[in-house]
mmCIF file of the N, C-alpha and C atoms, coordinates in Angstrom:
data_MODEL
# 
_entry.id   MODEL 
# 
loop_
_atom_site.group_PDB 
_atom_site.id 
_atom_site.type_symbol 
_atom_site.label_atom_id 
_atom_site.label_alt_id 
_atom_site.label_comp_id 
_atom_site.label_asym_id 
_atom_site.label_entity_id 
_atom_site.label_seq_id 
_atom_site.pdbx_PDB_ins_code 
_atom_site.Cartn_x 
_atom_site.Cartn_y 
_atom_site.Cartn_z 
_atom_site.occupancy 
_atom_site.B_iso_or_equiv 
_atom_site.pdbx_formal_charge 
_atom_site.auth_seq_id 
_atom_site.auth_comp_id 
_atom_site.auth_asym_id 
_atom_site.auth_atom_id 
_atom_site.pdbx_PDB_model_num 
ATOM 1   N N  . UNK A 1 1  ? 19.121  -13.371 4.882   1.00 0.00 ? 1  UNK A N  1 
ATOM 2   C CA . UNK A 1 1  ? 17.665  -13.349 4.967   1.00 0.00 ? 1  UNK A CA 1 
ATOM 3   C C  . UNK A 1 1  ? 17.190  -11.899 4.944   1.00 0.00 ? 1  UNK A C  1 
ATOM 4   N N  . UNK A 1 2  ? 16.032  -11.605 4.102   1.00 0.00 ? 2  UNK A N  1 
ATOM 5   C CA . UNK A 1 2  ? 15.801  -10.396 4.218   1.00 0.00 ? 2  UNK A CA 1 
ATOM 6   C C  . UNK A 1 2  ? 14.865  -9.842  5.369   1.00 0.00 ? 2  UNK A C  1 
ATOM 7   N N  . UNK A 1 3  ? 15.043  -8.747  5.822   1.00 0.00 ? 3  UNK A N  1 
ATOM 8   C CA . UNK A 1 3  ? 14.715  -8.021  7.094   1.00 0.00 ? 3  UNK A CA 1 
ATOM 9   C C  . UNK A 1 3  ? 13.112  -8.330  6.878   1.00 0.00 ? 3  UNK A C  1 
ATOM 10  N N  . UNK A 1 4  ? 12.280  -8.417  7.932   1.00 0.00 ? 4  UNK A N  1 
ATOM 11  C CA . UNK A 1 4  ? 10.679  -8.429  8.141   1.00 0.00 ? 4  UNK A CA 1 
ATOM 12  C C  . UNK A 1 4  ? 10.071  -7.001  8.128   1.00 0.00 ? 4  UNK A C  1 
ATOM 13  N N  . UNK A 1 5  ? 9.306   -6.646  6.967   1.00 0.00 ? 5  UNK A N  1 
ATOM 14  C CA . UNK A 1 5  ? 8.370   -5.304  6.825   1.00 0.00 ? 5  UNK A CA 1 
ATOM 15  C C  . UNK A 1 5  ? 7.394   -5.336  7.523   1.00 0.00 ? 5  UNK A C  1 
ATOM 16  N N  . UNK A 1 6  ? 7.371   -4.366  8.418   1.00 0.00 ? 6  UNK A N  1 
ATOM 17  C CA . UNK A 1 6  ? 5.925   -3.973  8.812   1.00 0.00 ? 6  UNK A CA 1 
ATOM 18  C C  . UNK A 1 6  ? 5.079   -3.767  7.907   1.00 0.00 ? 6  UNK A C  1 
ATOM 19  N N  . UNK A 1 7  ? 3.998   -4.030  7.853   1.00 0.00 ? 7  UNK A N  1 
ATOM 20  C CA . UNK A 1 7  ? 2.779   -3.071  6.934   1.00 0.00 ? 7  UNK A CA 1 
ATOM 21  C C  . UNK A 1 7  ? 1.633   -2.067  8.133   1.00 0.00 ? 7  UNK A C  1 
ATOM 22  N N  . UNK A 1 8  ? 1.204   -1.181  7.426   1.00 0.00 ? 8  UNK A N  1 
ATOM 23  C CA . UNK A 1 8  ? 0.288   0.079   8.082   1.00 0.00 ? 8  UNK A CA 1 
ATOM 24  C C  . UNK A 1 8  ? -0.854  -0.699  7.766   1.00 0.00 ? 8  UNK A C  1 
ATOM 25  N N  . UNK A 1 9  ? -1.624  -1.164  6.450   1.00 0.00 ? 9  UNK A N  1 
ATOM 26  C CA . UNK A 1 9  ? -2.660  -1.398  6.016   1.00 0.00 ? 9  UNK A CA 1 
ATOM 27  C C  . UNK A 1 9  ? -2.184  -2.118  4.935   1.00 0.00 ? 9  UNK A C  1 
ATOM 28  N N  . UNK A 1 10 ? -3.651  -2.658  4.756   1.00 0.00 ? 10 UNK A N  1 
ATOM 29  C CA . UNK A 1 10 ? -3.817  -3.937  3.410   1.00 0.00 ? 10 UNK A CA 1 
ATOM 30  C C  . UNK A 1 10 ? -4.740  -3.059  2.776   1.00 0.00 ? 10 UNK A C  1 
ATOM 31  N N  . UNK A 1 11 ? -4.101  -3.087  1.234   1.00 0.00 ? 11 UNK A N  1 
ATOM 32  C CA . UNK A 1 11 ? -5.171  -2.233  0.315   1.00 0.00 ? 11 UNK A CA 1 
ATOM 33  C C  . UNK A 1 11 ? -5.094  -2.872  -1.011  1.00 0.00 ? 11 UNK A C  1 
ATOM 34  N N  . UNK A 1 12 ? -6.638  -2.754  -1.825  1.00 0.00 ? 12 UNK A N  1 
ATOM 35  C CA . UNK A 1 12 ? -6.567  -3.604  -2.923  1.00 0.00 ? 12 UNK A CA 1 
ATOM 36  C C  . UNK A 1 12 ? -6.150  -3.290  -4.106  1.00 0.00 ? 12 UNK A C  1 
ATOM 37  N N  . UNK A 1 13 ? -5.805  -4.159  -4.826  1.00 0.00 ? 13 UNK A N  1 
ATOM 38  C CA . UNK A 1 13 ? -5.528  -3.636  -6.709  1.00 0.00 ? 13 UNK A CA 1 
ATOM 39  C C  . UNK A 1 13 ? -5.752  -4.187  -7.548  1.00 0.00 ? 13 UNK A C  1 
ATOM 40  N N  . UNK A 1 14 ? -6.822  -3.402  -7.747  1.00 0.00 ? 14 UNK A N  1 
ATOM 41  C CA . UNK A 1 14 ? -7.749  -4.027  -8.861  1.00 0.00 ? 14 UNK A CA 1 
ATOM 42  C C  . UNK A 1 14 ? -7.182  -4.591  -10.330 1.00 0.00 ? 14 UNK A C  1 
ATOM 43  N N  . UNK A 1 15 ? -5.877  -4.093  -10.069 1.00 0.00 ? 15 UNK A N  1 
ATOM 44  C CA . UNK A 1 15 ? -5.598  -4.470  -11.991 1.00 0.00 ? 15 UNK A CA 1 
ATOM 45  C C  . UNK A 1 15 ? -5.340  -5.615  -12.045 1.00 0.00 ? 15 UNK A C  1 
ATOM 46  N N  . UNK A 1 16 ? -5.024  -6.343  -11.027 1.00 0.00 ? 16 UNK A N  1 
ATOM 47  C CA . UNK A 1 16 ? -4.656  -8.040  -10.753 1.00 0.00 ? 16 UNK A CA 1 
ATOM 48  C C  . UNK A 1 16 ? -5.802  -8.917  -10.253 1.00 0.00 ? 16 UNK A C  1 
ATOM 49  N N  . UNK A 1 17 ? -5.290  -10.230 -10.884 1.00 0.00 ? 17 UNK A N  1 
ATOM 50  C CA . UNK A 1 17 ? -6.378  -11.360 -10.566 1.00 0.00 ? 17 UNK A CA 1 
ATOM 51  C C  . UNK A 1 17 ? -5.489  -11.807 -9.810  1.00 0.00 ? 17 UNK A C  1 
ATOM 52  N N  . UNK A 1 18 ? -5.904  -12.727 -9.066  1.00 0.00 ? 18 UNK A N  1 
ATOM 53  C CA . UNK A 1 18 ? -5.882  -14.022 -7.731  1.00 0.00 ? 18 UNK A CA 1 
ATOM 54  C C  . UNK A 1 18 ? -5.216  -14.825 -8.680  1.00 0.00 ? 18 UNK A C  1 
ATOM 55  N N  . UNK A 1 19 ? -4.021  -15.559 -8.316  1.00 0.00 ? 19 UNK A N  1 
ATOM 56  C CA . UNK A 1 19 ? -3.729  -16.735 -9.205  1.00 0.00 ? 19 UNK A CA 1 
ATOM 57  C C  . UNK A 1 19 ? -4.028  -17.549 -8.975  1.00 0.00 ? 19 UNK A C  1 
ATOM 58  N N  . UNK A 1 20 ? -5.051  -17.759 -7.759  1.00 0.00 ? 20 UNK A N  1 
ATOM 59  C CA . UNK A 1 20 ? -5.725  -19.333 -7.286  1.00 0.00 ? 20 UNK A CA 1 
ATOM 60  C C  . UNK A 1 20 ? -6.871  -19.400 -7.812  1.00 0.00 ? 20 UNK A C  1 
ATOM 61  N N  . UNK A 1 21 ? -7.920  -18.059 -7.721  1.00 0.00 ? 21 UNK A N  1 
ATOM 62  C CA . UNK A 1 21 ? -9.359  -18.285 -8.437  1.00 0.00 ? 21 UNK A CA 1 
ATOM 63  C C  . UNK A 1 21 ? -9.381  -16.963 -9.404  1.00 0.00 ? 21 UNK A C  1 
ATOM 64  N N  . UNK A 1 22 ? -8.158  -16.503 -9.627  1.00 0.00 ? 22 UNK A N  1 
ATOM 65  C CA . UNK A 1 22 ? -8.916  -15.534 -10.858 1.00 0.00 ? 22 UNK A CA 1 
ATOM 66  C C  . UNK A 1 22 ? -9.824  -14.180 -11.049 1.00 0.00 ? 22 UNK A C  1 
ATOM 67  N N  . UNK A 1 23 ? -10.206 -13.668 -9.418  1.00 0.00 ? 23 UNK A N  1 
ATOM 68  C CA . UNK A 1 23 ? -10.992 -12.741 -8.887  1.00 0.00 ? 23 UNK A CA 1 
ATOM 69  C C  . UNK A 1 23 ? -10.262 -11.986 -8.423  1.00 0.00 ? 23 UNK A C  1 
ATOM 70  N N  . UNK A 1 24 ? -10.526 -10.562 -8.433  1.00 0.00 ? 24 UNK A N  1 
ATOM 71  C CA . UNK A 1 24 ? -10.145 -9.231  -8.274  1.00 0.00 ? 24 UNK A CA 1 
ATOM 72  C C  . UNK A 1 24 ? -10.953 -8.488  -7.235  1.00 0.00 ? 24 UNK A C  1 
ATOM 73  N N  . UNK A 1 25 ? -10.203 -7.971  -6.329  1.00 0.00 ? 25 UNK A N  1 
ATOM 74  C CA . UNK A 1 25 ? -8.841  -7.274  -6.078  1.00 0.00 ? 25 UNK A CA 1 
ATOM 75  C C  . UNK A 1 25 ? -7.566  -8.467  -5.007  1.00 0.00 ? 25 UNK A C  1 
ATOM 76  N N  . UNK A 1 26 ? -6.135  -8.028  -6.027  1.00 0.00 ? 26 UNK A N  1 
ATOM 77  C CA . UNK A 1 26 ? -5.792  -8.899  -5.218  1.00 0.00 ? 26 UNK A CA 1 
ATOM 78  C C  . UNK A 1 26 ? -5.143  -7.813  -3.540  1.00 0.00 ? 26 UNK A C  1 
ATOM 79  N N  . UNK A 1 27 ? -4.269  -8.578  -2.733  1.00 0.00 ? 27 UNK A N  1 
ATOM 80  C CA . UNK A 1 27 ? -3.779  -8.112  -1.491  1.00 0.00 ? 27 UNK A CA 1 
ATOM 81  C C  . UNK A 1 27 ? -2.574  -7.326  -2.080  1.00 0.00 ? 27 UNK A C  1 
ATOM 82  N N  . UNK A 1 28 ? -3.022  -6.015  -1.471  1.00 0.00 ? 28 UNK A N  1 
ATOM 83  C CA . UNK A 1 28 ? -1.086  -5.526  -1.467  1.00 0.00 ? 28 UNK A CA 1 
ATOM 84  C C  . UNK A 1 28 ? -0.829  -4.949  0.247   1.00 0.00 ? 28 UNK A C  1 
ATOM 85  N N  . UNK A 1 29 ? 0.177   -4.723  0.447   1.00 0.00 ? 29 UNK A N  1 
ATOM 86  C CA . UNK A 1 29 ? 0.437   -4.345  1.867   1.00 0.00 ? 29 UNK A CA 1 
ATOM 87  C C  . UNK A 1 29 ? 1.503   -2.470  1.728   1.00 0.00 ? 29 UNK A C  1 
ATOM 88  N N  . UNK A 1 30 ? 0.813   -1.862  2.580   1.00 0.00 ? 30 UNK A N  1 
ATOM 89  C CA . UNK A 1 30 ? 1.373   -0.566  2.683   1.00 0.00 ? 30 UNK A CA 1 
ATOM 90  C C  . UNK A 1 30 ? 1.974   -0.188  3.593   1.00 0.00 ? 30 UNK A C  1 
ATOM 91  N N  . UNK A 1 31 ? 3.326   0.642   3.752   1.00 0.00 ? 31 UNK A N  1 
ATOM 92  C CA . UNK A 1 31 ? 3.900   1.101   5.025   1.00 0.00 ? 31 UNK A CA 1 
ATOM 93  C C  . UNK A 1 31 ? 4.153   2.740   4.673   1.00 0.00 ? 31 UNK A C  1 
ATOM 94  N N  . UNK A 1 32 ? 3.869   3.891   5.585   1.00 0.00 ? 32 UNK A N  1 
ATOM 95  C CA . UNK A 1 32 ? 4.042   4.856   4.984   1.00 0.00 ? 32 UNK A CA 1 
ATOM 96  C C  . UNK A 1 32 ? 3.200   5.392   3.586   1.00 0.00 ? 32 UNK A C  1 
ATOM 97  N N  . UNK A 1 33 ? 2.098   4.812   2.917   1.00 0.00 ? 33 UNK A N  1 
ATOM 98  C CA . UNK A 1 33 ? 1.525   4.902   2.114   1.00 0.00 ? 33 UNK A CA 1 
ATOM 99  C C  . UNK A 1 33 ? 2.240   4.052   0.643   1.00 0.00 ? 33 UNK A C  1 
ATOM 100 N N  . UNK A 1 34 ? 3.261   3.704   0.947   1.00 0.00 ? 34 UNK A N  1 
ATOM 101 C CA . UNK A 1 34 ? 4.341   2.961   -0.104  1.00 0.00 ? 34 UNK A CA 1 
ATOM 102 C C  . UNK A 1 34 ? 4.090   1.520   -0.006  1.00 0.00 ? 34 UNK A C  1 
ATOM 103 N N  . UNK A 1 35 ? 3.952   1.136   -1.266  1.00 0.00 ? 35 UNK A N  1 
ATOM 104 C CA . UNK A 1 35 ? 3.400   -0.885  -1.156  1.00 0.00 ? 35 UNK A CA 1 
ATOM 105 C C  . UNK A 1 35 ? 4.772   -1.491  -0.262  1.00 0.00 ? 35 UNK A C  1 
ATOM 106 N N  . UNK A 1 36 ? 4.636   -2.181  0.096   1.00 0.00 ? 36 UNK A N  1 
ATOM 107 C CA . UNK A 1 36 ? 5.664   -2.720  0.623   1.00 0.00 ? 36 UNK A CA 1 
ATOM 108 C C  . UNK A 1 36 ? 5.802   -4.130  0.499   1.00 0.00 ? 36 UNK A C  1 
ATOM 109 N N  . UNK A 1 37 ? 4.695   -4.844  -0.165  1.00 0.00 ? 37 UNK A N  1 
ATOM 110 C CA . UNK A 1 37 ? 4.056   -6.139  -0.153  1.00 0.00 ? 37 UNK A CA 1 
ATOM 111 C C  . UNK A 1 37 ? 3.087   -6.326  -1.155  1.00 0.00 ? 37 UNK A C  1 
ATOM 112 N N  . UNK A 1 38 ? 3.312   -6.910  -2.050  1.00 0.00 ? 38 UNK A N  1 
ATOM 113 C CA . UNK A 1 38 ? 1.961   -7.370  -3.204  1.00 0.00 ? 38 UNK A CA 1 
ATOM 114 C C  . UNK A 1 38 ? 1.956   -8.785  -3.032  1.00 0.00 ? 38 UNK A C  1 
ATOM 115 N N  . UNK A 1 39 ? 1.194   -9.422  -2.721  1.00 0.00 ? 39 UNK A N  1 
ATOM 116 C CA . UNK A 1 39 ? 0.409   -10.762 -2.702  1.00 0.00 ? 39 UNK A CA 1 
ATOM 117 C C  . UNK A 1 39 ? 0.032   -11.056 -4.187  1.00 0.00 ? 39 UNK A C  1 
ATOM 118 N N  . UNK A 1 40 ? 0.233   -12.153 -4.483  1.00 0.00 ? 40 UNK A N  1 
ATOM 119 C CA . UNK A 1 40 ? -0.721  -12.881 -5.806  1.00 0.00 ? 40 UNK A CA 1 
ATOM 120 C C  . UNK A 1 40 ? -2.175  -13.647 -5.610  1.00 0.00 ? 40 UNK A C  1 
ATOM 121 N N  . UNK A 1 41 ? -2.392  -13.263 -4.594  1.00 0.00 ? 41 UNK A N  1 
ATOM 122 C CA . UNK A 1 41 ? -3.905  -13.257 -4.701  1.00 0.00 ? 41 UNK A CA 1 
ATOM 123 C C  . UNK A 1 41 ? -5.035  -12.941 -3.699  1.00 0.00 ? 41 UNK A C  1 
ATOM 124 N N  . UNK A 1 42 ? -6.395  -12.986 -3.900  1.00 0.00 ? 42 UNK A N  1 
ATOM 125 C CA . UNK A 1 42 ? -7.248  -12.081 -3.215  1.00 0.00 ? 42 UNK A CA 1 
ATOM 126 C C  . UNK A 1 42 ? -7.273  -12.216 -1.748  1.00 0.00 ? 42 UNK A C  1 
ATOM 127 N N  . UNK A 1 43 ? -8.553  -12.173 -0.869  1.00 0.00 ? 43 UNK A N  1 
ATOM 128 C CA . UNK A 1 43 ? -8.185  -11.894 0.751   1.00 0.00 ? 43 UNK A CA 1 
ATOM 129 C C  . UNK A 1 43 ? -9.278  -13.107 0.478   1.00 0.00 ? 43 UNK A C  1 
ATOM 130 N N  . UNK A 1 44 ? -9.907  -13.805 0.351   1.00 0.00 ? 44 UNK A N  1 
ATOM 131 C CA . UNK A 1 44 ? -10.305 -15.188 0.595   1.00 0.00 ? 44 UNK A CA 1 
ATOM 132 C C  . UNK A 1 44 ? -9.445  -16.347 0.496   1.00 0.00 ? 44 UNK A C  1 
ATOM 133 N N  . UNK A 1 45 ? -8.549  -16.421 -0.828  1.00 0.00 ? 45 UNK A N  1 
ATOM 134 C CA . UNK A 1 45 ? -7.543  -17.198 -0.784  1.00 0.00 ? 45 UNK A CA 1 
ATOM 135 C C  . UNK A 1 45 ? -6.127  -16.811 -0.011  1.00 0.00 ? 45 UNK A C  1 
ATOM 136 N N  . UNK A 1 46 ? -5.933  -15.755 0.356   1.00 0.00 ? 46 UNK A N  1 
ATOM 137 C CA . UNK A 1 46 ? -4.657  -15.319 1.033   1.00 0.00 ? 46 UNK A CA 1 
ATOM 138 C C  . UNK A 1 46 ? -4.767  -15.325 2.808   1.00 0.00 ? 46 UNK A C  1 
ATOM 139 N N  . UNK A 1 47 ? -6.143  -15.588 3.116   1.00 0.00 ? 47 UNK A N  1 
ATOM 140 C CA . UNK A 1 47 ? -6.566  -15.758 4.546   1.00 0.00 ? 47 UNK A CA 1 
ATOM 141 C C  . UNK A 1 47 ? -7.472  -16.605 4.701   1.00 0.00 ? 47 UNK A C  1 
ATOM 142 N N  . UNK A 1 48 ? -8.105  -17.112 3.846   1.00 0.00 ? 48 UNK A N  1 
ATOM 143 C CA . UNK A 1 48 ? -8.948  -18.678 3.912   1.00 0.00 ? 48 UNK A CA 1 
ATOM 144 C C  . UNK A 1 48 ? -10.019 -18.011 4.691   1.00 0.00 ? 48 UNK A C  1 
ATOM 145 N N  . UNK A 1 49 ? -10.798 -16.709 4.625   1.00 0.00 ? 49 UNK A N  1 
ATOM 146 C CA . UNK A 1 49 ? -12.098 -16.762 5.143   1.00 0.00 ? 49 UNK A CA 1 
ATOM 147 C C  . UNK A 1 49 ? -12.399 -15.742 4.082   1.00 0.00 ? 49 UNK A C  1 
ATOM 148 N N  . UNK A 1 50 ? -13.640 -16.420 3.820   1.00 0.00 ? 50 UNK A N  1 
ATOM 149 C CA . UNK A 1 50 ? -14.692 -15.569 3.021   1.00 0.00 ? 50 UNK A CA 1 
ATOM 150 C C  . UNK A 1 50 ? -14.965 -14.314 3.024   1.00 0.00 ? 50 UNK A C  1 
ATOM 151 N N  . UNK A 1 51 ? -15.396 -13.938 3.925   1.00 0.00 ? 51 UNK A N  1 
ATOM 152 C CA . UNK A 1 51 ? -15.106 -12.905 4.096   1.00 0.00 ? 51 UNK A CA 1 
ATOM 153 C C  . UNK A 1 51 ? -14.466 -11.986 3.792   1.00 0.00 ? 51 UNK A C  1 
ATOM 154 N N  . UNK A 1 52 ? -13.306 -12.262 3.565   1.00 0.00 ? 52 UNK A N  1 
ATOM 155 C CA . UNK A 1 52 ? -12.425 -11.320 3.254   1.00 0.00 ? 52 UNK A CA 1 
ATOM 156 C C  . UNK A 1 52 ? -11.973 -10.710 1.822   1.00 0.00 ? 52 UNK A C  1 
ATOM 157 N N  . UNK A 1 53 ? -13.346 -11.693 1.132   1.00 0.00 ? 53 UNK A N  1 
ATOM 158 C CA . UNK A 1 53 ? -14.066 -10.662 -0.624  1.00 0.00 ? 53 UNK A CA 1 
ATOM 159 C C  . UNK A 1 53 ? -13.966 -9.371  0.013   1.00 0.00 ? 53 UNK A C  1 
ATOM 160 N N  . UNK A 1 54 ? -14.271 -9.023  0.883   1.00 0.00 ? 54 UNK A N  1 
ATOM 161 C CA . UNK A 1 54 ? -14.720 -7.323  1.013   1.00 0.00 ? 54 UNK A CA 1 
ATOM 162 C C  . UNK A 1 54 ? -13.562 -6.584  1.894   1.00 0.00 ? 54 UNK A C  1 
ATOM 163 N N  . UNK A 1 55 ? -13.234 -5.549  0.982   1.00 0.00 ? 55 UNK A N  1 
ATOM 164 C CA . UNK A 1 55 ? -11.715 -5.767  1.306   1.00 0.00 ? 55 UNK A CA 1 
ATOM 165 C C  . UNK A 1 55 ? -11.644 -4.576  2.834   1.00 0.00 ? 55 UNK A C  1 
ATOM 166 N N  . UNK A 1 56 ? -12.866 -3.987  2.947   1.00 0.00 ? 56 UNK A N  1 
ATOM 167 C CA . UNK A 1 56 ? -12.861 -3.338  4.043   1.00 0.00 ? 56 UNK A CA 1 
ATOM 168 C C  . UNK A 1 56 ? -12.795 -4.177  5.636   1.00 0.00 ? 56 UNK A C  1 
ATOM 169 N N  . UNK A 1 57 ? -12.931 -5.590  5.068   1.00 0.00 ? 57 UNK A N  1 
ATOM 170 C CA . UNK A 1 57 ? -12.245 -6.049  6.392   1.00 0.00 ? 57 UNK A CA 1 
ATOM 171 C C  . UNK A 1 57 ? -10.933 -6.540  6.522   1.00 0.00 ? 57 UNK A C  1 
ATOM 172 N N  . UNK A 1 58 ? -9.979  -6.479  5.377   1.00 0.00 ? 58 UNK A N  1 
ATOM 173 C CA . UNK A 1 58 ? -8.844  -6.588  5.890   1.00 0.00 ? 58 UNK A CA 1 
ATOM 174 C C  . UNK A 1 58 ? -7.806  -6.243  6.571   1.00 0.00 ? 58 UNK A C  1 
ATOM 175 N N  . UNK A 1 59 ? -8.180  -5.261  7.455   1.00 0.00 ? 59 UNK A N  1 
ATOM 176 C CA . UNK A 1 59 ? -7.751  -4.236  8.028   1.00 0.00 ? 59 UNK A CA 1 
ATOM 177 C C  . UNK A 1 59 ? -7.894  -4.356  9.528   1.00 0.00 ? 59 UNK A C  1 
ATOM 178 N N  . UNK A 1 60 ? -8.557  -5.358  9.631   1.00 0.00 ? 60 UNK A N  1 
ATOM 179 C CA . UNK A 1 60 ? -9.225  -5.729  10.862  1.00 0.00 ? 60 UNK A CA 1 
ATOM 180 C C  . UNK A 1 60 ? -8.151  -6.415  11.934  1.00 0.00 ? 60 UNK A C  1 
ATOM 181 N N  . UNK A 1 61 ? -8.618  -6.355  13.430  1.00 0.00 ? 61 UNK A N  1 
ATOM 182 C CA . UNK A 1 61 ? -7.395  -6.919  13.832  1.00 0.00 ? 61 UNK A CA 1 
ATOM 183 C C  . UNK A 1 61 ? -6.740  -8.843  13.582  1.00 0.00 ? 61 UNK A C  1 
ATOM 184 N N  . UNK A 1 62 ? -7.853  -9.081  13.220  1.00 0.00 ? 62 UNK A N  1 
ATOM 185 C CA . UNK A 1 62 ? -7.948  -10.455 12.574  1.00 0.00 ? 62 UNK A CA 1 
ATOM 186 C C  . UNK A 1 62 ? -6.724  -10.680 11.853  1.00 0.00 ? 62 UNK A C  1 
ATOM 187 N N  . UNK A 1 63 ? -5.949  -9.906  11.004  1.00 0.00 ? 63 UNK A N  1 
ATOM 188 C CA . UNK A 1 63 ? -5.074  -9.453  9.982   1.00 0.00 ? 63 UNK A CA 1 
ATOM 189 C C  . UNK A 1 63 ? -4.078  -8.713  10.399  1.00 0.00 ? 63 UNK A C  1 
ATOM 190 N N  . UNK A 1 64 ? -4.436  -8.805  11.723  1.00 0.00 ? 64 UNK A N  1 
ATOM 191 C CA . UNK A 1 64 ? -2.586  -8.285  11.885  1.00 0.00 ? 64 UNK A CA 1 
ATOM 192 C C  . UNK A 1 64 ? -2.967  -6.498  11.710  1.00 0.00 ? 64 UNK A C  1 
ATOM 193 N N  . UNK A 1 65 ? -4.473  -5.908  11.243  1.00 0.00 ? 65 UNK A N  1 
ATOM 194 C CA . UNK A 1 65 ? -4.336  -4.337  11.206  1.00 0.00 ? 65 UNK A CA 1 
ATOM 195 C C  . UNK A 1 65 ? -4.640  -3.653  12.510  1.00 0.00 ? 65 UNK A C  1 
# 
């Protein structure tokens, strides 16, 4: 089993769509400034609240930031 990454922050990337709805930016996860985690899709479908179109709240403690 592979070891569990911390992440520092959730930051977005724009060059990818959501593979559930197709909207941009999707989730990536950073440790050290290095991705450590890319998600296939955005912070509404990857956390089921609305909210989380705006990616300045993913960071929140809501999310584990």
């Amino acid at each position: 089993m592979d070891p569990v990454t911390a992440i520092d922050r959730y930051e977005p990337d724009y060059a990818q769509q959501c593979e559930i709805c197709g909207t941009s930016p999707i989730v990536t996860g950073t440790r050290a400034g290095a991705v450590v985690y890319r998600s296939t899709m955005c912070g509404p479908c990857l956390w089921s609240e609305p909210k989380a179109a705006d990616p300045a709240t993913w960071n929140e403690d809501a999310h584990g930031g």
